[in-house]
N, C-alpha and C positions, 0 to 999 in steps of 0.2 A: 331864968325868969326875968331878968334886966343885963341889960349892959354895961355894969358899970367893968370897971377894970380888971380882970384875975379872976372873974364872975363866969367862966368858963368850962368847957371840955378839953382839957390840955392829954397830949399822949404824948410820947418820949420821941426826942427827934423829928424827922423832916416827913415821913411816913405814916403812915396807919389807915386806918380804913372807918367806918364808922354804917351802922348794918341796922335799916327805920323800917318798922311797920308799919303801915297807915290802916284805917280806920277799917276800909273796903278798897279793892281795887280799883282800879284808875287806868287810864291813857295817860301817860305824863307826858306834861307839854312845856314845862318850865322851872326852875328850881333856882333858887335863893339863898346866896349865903350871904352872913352879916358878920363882922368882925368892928371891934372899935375902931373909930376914926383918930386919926396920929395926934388931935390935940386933945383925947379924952387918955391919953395913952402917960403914966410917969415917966418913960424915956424919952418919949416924943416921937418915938418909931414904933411901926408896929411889924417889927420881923418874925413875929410869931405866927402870923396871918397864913394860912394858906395859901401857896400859888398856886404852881399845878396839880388839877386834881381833872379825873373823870368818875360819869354815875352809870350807875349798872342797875337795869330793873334783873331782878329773881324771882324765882317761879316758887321755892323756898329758902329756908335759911341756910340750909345745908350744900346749894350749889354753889360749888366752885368758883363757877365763872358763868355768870348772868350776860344779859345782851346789854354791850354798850350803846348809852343813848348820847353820851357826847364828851368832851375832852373840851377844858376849860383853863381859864386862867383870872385868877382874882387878882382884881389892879388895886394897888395898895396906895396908891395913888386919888381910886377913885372914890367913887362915895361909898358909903360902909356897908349899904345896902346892894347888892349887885345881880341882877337876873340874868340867868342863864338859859335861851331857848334850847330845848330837845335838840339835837342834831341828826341823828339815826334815827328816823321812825318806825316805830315799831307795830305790828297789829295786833300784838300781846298787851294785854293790859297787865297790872302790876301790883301785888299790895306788898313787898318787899323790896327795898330801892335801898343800895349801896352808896356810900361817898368814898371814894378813894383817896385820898391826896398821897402824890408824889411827893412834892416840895413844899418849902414854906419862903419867906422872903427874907433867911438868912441866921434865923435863932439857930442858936448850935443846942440847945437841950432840950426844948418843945416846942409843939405846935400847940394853938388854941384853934377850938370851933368855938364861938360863940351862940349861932344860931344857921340850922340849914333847914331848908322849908320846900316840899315839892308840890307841886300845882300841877292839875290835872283835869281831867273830866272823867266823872262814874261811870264806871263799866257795866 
């Protein structure tokens, strides 16, 4: 509900996954992830952030492996706010959409999501 610090989605280590319903299906054309900025941060780093990750729309919750829409990389560097266009278009619309993350930018026992956000057009 805010950003302050520890105000998170944390999972164990550099991996996980994270699995959003949306309201009604969609075309997704864009997708948002928000992590604190390094001066709201008490170490002054934010190594918990997500690096590489990609999003997968599903057809339900139960499939495996959905169609990738793109393969990403959040710059920790950049602003905390960070959009990510679709990459693979798809003519599938979607009301089930995956986050994957691989990596993170270096915590050794968690990662945080703070917030992820998909944008789209109704199907």
């Amino acid at each position: 509900p805010d950003m302050y610090p520890g105000n998170c989605w944390a999972f164990k280590g550099s991996q996980g996954y994270l699995v959003v319903r949306l309201s009604m299906k969609i075309y997704p054309t864009a997708f948002t992830v928000e992590h604190i900025p390094k001066t709201l941060s008490p170490t002054g780093n934010i190594t918990s952030a997500p690096r590489n990750f990609s999003v997968y729309g599903l057809d339900d919750e139960y499939q495996e492996e959905g169609k990738l829409l793109g393969q990403y990389v959040y710059d920790q560097g950049g602003e905390p706010l960070q959009m990510f266009p679709v990459m693979e278009k798809s003519e599938n619309a979607f009301q089930i959409v995956e986050l994957r993350v691989f990596s993170n930018w270096g915590h050794a026992e968690y990662t945080c999501l703070y917030r992820f956000r998909v944008h789209g057009k109704p199907a």
